[in-house]
C-alpha positions as CSV (number, residue, x, y, z in Angstrom):
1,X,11.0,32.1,-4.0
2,X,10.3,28.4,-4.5
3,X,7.7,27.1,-1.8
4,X,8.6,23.7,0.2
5,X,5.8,21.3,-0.4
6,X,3.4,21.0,2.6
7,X,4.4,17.8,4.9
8,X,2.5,15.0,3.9
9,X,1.1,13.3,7.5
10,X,-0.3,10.0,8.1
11,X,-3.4,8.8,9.7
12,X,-4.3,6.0,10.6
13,X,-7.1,5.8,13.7
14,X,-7.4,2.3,15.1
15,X,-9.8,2.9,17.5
16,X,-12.5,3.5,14.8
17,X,-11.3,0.2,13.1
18,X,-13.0,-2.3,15.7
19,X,-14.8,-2.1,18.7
20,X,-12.4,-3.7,21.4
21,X,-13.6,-4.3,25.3
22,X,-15.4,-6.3,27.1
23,X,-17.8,-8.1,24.8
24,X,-14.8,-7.8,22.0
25,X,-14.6,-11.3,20.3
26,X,-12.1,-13.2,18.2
27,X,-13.4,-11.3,14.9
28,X,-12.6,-8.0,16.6
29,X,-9.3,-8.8,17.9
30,X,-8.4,-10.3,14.3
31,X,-9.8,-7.1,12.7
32,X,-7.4,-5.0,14.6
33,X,-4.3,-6.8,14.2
34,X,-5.1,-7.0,10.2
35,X,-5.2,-2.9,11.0
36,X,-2.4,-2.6,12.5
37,X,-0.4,-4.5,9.7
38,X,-1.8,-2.7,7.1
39,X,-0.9,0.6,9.0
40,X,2.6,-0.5,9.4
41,X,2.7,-1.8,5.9
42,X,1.8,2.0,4.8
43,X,4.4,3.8,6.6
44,X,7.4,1.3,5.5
45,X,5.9,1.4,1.7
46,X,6.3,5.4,2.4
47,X,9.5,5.3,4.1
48,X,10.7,2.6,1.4
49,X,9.7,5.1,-1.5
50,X,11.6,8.0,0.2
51,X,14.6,6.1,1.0
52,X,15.1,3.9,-2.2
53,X,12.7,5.2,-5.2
54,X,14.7,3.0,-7.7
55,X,13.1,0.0,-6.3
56,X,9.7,1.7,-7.8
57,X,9.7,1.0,-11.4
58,X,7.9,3.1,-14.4
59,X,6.9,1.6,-17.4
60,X,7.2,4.4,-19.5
61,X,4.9,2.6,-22.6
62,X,1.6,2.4,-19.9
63,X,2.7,5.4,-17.9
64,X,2.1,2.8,-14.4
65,X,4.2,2.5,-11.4
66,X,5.6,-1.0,-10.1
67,X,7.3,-2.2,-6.8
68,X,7.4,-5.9,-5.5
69,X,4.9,-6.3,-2.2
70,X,7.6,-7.7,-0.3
71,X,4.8,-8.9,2.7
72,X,4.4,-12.3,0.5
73,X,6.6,-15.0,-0.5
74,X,6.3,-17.8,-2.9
75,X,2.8,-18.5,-4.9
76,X,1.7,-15.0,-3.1
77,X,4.3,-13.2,-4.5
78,X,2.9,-10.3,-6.2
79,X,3.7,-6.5,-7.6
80,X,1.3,-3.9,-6.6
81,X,0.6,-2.0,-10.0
82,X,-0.1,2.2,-9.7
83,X,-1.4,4.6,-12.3
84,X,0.2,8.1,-13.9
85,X,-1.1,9.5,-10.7
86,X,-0.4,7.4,-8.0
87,X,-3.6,5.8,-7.8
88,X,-3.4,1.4,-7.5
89,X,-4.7,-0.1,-10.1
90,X,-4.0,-4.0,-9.4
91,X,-1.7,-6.5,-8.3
92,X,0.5,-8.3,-10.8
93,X,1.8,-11.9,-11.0
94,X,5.6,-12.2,-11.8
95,X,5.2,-12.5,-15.6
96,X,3.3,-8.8,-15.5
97,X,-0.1,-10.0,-15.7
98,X,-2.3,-7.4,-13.7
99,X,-5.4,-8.8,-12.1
100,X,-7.6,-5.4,-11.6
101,X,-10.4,-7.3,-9.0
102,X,-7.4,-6.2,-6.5
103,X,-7.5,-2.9,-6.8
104,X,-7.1,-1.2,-3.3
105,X,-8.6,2.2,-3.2
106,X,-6.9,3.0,-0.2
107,X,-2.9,2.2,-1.5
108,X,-1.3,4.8,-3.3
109,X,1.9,5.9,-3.8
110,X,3.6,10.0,-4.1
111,X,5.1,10.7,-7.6
């Protein structure tokens, strides 16, 4: 009998991200909502992948993962590059140029 694989769940816990009350200032407030957006940006990337996985491309010479980071537009426009295992590597320019200084330890992707 072939076992289901185990749910993958999220978690994402704002509260430790910044201190908000009372003394909170601008800093905090900004920390939070860049949270926030990076937490929804996580759950569509993961709703995107199990909904469409064609628009996650393999280059099957390198063995890495590609998908456009659809959060930028025009000179920000970027791919976010992943190895064999899901791990990021990068971001890429549009001619496939992968600049490793943006590697996000934290972004990865379920093959």
């Amino acid at each position: 009998m072939t076992q289901r694989p185990a749910k993958r769940e999220i978690e994402f816990d704002l509260l430790s991200v910044a201190p908000l009350g009372e003394e909170a200032v601008a800093k905090d407030y900004k920390q939070a909502i860049l949270a926030v957006a990076h937490a929804v940006e996580l759950l569509l990337k993961e709703r995107l992948q199990r909904e469409h996985p064609a628009l996650i491309w393999r280059n099957v010479e390198t063995r890495r993962y590609w998908y456009v980071d659809h959060l930028h537009y025009g000179q920000a426009s970027h791919l976010e590059v992943f190895d064999a295992r899901g791990l990021h590597v990068g971001e890429s320019n549009l001619e496939g140029t992968v600049d490793a200084s943006k590697l996000d330890r934290e972004k990865t992707i379920d093959l």
